[in-house]
C-alpha positions as CSV (number, residue, x, y, z in Angstrom):
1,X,-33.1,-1.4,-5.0
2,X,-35.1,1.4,-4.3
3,X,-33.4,4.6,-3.0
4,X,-35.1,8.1,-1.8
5,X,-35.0,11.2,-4.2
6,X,-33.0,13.6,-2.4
7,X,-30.4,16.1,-3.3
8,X,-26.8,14.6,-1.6
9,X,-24.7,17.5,-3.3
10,X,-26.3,19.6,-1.8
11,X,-27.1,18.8,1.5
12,X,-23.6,17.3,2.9
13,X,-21.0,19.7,3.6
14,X,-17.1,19.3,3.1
15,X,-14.0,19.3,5.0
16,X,-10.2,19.8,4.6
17,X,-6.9,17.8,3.4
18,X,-3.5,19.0,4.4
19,X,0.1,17.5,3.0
20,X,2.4,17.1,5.7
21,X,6.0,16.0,5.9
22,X,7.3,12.8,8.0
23,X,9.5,10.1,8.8
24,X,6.8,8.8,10.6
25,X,4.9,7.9,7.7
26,X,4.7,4.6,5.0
27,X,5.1,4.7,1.3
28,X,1.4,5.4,-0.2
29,X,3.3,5.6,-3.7
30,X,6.3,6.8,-5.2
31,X,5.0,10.0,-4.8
32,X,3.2,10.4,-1.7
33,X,3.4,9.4,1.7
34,X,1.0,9.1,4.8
35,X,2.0,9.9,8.0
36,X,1.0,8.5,11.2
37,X,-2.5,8.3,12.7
38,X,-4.1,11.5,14.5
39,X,-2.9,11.0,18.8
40,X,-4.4,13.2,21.7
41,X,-3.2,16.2,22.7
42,X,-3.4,19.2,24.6
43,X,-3.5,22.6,22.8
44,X,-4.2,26.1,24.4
45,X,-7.7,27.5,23.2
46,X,-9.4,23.8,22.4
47,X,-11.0,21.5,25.0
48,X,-10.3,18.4,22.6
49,X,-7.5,18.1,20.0
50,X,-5.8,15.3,18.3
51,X,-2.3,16.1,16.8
52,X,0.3,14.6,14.1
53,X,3.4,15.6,14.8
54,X,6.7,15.6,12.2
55,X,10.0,15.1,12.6
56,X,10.7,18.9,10.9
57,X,9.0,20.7,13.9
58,X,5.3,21.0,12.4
59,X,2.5,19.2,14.0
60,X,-0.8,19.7,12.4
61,X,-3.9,19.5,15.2
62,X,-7.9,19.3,14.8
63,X,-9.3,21.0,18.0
64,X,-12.7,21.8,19.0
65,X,-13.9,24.2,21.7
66,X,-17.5,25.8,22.7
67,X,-16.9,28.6,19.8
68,X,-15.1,26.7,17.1
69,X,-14.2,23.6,15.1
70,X,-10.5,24.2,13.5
71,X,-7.6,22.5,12.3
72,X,-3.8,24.2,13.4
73,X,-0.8,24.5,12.1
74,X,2.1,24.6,14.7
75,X,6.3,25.1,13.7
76,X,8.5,24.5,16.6
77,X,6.3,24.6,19.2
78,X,4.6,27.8,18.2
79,X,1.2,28.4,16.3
80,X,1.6,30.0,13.2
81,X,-2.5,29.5,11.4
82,X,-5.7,28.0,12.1
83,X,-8.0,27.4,9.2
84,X,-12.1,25.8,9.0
85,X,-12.3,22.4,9.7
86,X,-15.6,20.5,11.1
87,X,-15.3,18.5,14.0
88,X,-18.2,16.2,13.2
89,X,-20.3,14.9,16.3
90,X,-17.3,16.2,18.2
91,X,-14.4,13.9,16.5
92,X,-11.1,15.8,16.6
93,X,-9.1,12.5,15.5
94,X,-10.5,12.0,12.0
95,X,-8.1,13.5,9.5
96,X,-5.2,12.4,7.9
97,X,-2.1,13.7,6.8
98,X,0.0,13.5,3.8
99,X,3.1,14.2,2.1
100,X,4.2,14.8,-1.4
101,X,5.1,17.0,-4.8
102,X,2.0,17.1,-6.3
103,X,3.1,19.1,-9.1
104,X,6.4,17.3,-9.5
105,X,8.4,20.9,-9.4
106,X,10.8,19.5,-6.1
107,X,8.4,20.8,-3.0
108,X,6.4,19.2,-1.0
109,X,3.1,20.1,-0.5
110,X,1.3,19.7,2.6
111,X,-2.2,17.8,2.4
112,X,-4.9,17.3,5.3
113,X,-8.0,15.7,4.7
114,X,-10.9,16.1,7.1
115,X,-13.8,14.3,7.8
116,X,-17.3,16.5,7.9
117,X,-19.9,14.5,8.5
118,X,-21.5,11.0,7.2
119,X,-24.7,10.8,6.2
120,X,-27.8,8.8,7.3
121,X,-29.0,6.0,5.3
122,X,-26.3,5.2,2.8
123,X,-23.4,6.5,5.1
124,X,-21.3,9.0,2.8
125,X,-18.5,10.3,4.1
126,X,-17.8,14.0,3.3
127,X,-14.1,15.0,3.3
128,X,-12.7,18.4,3.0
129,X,-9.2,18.2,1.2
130,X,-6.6,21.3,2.1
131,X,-3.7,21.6,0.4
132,X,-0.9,23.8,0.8
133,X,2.2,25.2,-1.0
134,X,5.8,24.5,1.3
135,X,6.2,28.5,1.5
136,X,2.5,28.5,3.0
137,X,3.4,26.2,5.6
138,X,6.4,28.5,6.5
139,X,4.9,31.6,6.2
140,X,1.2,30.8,7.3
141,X,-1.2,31.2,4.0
142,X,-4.7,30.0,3.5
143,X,-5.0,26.9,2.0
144,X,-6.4,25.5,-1.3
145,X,-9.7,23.8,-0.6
146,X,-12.6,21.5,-2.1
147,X,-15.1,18.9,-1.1
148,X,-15.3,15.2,-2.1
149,X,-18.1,13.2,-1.5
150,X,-16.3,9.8,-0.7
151,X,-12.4,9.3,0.8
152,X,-9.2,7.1,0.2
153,X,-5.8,8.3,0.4
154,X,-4.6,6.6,-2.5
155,X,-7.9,6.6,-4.6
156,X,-8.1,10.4,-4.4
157,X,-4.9,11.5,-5.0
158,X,-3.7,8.8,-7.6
159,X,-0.1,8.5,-8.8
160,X,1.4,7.3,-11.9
161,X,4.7,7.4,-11.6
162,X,6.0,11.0,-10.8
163,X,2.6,12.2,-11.5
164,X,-0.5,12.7,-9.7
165,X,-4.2,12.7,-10.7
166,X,-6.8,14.1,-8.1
167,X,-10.3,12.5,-8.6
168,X,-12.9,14.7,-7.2
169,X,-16.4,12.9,-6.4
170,X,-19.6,13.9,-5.8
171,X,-23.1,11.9,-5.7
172,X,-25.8,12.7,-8.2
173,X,-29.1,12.2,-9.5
174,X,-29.4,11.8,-13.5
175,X,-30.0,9.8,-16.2
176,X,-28.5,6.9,-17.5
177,X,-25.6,7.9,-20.3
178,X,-26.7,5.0,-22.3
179,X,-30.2,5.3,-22.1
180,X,-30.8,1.7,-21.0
181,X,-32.4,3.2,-17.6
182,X,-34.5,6.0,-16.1
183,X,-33.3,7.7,-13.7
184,X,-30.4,7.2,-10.5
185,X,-28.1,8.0,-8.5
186,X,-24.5,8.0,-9.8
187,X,-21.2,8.4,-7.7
188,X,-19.2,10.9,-10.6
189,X,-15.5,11.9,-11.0
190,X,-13.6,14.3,-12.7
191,X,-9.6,14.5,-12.7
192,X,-7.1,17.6,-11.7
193,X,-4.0,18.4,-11.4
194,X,-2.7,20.5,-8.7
195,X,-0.4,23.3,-10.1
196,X,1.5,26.2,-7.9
197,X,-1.8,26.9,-5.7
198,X,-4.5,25.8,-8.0
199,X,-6.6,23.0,-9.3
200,X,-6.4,22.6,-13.3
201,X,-8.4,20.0,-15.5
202,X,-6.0,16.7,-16.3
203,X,-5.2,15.6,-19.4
204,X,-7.4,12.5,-18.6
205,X,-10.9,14.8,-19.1
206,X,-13.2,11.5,-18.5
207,X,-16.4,11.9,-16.2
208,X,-15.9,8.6,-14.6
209,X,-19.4,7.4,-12.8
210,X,-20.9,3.9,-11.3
211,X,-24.6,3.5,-10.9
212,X,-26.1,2.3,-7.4
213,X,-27.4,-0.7,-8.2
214,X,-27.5,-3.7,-5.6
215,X,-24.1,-4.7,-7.3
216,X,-22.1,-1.4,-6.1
217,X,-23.9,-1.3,-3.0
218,X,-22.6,-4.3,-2.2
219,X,-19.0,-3.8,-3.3
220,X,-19.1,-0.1,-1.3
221,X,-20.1,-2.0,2.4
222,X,-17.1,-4.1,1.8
223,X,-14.6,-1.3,1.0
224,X,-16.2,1.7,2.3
225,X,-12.7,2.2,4.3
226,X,-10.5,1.0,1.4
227,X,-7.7,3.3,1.0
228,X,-7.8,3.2,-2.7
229,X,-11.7,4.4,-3.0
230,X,-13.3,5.9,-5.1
231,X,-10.6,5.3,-7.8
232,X,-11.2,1.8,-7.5
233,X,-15.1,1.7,-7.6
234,X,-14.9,4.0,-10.7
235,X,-12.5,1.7,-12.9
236,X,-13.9,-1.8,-12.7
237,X,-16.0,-3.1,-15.2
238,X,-19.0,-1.7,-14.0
239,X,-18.2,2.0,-14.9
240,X,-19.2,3.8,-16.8
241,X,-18.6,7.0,-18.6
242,X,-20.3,10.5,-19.2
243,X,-19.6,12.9,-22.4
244,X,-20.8,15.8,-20.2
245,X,-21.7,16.9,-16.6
246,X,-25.6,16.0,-16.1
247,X,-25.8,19.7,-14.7
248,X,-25.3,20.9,-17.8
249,X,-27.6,18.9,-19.5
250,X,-30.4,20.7,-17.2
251,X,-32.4,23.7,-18.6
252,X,-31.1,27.3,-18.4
253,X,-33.9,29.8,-16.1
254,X,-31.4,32.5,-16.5
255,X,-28.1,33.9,-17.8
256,X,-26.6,37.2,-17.3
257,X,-22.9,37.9,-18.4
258,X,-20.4,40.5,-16.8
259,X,-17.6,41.4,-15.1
260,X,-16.4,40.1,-11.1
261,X,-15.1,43.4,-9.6
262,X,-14.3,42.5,-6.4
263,X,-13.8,39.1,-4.1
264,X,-13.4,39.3,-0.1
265,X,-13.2,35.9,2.1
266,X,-14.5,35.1,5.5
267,X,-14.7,32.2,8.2
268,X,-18.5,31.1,8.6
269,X,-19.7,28.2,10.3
270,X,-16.5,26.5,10.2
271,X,-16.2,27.0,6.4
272,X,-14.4,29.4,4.2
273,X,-17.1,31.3,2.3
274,X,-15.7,34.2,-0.8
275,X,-18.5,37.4,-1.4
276,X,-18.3,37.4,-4.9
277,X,-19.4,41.3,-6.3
278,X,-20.7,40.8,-9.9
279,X,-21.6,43.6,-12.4
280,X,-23.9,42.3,-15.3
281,X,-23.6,44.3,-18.7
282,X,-26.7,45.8,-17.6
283,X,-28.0,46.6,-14.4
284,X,-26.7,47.0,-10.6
285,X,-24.4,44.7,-9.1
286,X,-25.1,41.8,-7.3
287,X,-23.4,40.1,-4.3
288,X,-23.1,36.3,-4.4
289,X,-21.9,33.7,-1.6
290,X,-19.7,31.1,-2.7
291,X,-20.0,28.4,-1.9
292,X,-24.3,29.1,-0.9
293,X,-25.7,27.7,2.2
294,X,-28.6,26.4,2.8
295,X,-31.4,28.9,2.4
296,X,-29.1,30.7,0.3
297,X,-30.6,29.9,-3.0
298,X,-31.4,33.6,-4.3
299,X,-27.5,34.8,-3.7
300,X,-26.0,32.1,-3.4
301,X,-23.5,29.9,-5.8
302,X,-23.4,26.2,-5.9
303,X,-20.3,25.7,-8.1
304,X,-18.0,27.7,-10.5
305,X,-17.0,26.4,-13.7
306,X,-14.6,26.9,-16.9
307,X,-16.8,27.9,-19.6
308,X,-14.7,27.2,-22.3
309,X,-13.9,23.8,-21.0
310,X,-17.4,23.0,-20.5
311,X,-16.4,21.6,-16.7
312,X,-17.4,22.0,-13.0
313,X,-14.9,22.9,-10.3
314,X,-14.9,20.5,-7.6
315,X,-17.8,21.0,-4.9
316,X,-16.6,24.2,-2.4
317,X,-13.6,24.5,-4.3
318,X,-11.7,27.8,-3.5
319,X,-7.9,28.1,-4.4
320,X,-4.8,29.8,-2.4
321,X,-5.5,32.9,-3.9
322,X,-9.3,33.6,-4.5
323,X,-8.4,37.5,-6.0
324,X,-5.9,36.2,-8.8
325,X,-8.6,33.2,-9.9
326,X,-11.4,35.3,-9.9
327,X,-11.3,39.0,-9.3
328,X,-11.3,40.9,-13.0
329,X,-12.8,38.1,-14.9
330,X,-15.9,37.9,-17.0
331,X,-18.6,35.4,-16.0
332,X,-21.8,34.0,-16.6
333,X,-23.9,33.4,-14.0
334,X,-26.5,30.5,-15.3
335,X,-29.3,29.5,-13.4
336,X,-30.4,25.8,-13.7
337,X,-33.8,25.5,-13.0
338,X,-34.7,21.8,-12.3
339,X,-31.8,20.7,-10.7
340,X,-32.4,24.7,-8.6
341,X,-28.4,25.2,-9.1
342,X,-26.8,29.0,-9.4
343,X,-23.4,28.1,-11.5
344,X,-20.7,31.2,-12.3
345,X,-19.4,30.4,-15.7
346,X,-15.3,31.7,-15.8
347,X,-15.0,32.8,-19.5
């Protein structure tokens, strides 16, 4: 099945997930739960706005107005934070909400996932996933956030008893593993585990991935809305599995080591976007955007990674607290130069 050459990483954004708390909601697992569907409402600021409301006094809203696309968090009637979330073609009811301890310590965390966008042609979905502590939700903090390329309640944030996996996914060009092929597009995973404000690698350190062949394209039109996708395209007997991340397979252009001194976060273009100042061992410091836009190539980073662990962080990943996960550290910042990808390497 043919398929065009083009770079879906790069040129989808994300969106947002946010854990809520409900009686209005049905057992996802032992572990989680959904709440109800997204209903029109009216919210001062926003010309459109859907709304799930819960029984403790919190109702989380997606509105969208002439100036902005953002999700809201309301207690009792009052608005205690907005944070970014897309409105994609003007759709405030596409986001879900769930419920659950993530990291099993007795508190729920608060989870919303919002649609972006879907792309032409082969109609990914682009979901940004927020997630937030219980003393966030009272006392209004920014949320953790990352991108997946491809959404399902249950096959993104996978339990196992008391325990749950998060499978990040993203869709990328690369060889095959085996070397049977040339050539194509993969949908790739990697696990986490959520931990006090934070994403950390699970114990499962797989890189689940599924070729798309005729076969998976297939199987994705019939379960593209499949709560338990992309978990369950990544498991069957089709999958496969890579020893490394095909970025880092790709030929260095540059690397320059040093020191981040300082990390400052802004709203922009419905995202949240971190200036990064980095001082190399020698020369002046530089000023990176995380994560880059497009056009943004020169100063701009497409991931961050754990150097010793030889992983990427989700796509757009930025934790609760961006100062105590980055600000201090030494880095490497490694430019990629066929797959045109600016990486900062956490040592």
């Amino acid at each position: 099945m043919p398929l065009p050459r083009l770079s879906i990483h790069r040129a989808l954004p994300c969106l947002a997930v946010l854990l809520i708390l409900s009686q209005q909601s049905y057992a996802q697992s032992s572990t989680l739960m959904k709440a109800g569907p997204p209903t029109p409402a009216t919210i001062a600021g926003y010309d459109k706005a859907h709304c799930v409301s819960l029984p403790t006094g919190v109702r989380v809203c997606k509105g969208l107005s002439e100036s902005q696309d953002a999700l809201v968090l309301e207690k009792d009637g009052t608005r205690v934070g907005t944070w970014p979330g897309i409105a994609s073609l003007g759709e405030t009811s596409d986001f879900e909400v769930i419920q659950g301890d993530l990291d099993n310590d007795g508190k729920s965390e608060l989870i919303v996932a919002n649609h972006d966008s879907t792309s032409n042609g082969m109609a990914v979905n682009v979901y940004t996933i927020s997630i937030f502590t219980a003393e966030a939700v009272t006392n209004f903090a920014q949320p953790l956030t990352f991108c997946v390329e491809e959404y399902g309640s249950s096959g993104t944030f996978v339990s196992h008893g008391s325990q749950v996996d998060i499978l990040s996914t993203r869709w990328q060009w690369t060889n095959d593993p085996k070397g049977r092929r040339g050539n194509g597009l993969y949908l790739m995973g990697q696990w986490w585990r959520y931990v006090h404000g934070e994403l950390v690698l699970s114990t499962n350190r797989t890189i689940p991935a599924r070729r798309f062949l005729q076969s998976f394209a297939d199987e994705r039109d019939r379960t593209l809305t499949d709560s338990t996708i992309p978990f369950k395209w990544l498991t069957g007997i089709r999958a496969e599995t890579f020893l490394i991340d095909p970025l880092l397979r790709e030929k260095r252009e540059s690397v320059t080591e040093g020191v981040i001194t300082n990390v400052s976060s802004v709203n922009k273009n419905d995202r949240r976007v971190l200036t990064i100042e980095f001082k190399p061992d020698t020369g002046a410091s530089v000023s990176f955007n995380y994560p880059q836009d497009f056009g943004d190539e020169v100063k701009g980073l497409s991931y961050v990674g754990d150097w010793k662990k030889n992983k990427l962080f989700p796509s757009r990943y930025i934790p609760s607290s961006p100062d105590r996960w980055l600000k201090g550290r030494r880095a490497i910042v490694v430019t990629y130069r066929e797959a045109e990808e600016k990486v900062l390497w956490l040592r």
